[in-house]
N, C-alpha and C positions, 0 to 999 in steps of 0.2 A: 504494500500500500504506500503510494507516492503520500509528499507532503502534503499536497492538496485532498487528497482522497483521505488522508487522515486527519484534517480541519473540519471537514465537510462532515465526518461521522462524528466528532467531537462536539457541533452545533445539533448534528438529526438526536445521539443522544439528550444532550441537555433539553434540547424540543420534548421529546415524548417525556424526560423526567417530568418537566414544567408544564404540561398541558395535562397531565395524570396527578398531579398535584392540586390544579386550578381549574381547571377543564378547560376546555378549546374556546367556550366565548368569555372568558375572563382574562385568559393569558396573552396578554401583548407581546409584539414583537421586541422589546425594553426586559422584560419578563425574560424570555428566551435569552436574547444576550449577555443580562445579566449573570442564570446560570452557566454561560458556557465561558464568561471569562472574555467577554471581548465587546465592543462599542456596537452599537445599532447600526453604524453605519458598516462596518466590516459583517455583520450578519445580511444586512442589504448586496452585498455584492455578492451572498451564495445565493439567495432568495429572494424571490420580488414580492411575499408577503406574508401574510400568518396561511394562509389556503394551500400555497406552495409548499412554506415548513411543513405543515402537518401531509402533505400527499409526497413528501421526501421522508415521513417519518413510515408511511403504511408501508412506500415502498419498502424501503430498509427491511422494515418487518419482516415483509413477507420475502424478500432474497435469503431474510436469514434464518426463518423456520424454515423455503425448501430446500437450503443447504443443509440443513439439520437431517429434515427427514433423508434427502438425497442418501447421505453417509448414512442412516438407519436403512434404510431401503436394499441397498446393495452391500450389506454388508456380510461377513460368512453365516450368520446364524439360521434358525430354521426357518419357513415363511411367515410360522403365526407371528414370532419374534419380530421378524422385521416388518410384516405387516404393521404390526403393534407399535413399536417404537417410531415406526417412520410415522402414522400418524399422529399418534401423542406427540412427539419433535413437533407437526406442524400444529395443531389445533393447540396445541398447550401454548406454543410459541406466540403464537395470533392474540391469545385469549388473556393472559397472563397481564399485558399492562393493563387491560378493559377490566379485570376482575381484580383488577388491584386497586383500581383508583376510587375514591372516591365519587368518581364523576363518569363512572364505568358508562351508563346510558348513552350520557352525551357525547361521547368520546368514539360509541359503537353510532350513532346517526351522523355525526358527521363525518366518520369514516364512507358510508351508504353514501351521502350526500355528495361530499366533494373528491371521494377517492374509487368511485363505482367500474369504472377501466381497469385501474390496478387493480381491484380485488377481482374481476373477471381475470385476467392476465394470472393472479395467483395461482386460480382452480384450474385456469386451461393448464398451467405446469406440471399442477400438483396431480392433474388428471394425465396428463403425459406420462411420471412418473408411476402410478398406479400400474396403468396399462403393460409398462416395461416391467415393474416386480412382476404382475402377474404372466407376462409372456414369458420368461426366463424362471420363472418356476417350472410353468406347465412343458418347458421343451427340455429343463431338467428332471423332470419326475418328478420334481416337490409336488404338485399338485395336481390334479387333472378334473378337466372343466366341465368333460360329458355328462356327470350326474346331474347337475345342475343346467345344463347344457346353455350356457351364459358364455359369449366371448369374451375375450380380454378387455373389450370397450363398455362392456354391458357392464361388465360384473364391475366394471371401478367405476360408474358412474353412479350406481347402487351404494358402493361402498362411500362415496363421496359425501351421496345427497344425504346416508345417516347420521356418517360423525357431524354435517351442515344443521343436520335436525336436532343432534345430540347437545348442539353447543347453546341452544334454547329453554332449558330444560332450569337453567339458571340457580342450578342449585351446587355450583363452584368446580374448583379446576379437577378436585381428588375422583368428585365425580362422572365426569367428563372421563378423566381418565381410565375407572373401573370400566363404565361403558364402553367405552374404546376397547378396550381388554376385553371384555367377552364379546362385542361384536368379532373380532378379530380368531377367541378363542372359537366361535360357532364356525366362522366359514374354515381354519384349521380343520375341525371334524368332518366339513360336510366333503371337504377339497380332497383331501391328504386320504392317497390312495392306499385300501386295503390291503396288509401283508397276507 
């Protein structure tokens, strides 16, 4: 990471600190600066506004939950395993400043609001990557598809729209997570061909 690229994430952090602490229509761009150590006007030169900051901060986010899941995804363990961690990595990662802030609501509409591209752009990745764990299982033998007779596209778009459903349910991260783990543990049983 160049100099600039590590200025740049030293302001997106101090953003999502300071907007998770005050929420997004209280935190001025003064606000921002202030945590990150540097004059309003040198935050102007990364940003052209508090709209900007905050859709530099979703981005951030979500590059850095699907690198998370990315390395969970393909990693040597079994499929339920990486199944499981690769999703918790991403939904935990999303969910984690929302669920922490005080101002978790507002924090989740104005992401809706002014970051609606990027959080499509997340799920088409994160739906990329699904489709590849489940192809390179099933041409490994970890898994086989015919029971269920769901393709590679089907089955992660299924598997997508749950943990999407599961993150509503609003009753915090531990839980999200368990469900993530038995979803993950059910299609394990239903996939994972009989010896």
């Amino acid at each position: 990471m160049n100099d600039e690229d590590s200025k740049r994430r030293q302001l997106i952090d101090a953003a999502l600190a300071t907007v998770s602490r005050y929420g997004f229509r209280k935190t001025s761009m003064q606000d921002i600066a202030d945590a990150a150590g540097v004059s309003r006007a040198a935050l102007y030169l990364h940003f052209g506004n508090k709209e900007d900051v905050f859709r530099s901060v979703t981005a951030s986010l979500h590059a850095d939950a699907l690198a998370q899941a990315r390395r969970a995804f393909f990693d040597n363990a079994p499929f339920v395993a990486r199944l499981r961690n690769g999703l918790c990595a991403f939904m935990l990662g999303m969910m984690a400043p929302i669920h922490s802030s005080p101002h978790g609501q507002e924090l989740f509409d104005a992401n809706m609001a002014l970051a609606a591209d990027i959080n499509a752009d997340g799920k088409r990745q994160l739906l990329a990557l699904l489709v590849e764990l489940i192809e390179k299982a099933e041409a490994s033998g970890d898994i086989v598809l015919h029971p269920v007779a769901a393709s590679p596209a089907t089955l992660a778009d299924m598997i997508f729209a749950g943990v999407s459903g599961m993150k509503y349910a609003g009753d915090g991260l531990e839980a999200l997570e368990r469900r993530i783990t038995l979803l993950a543990d059910i299609l394990g049983a239903a996939l994972t061909p009989s010896t």
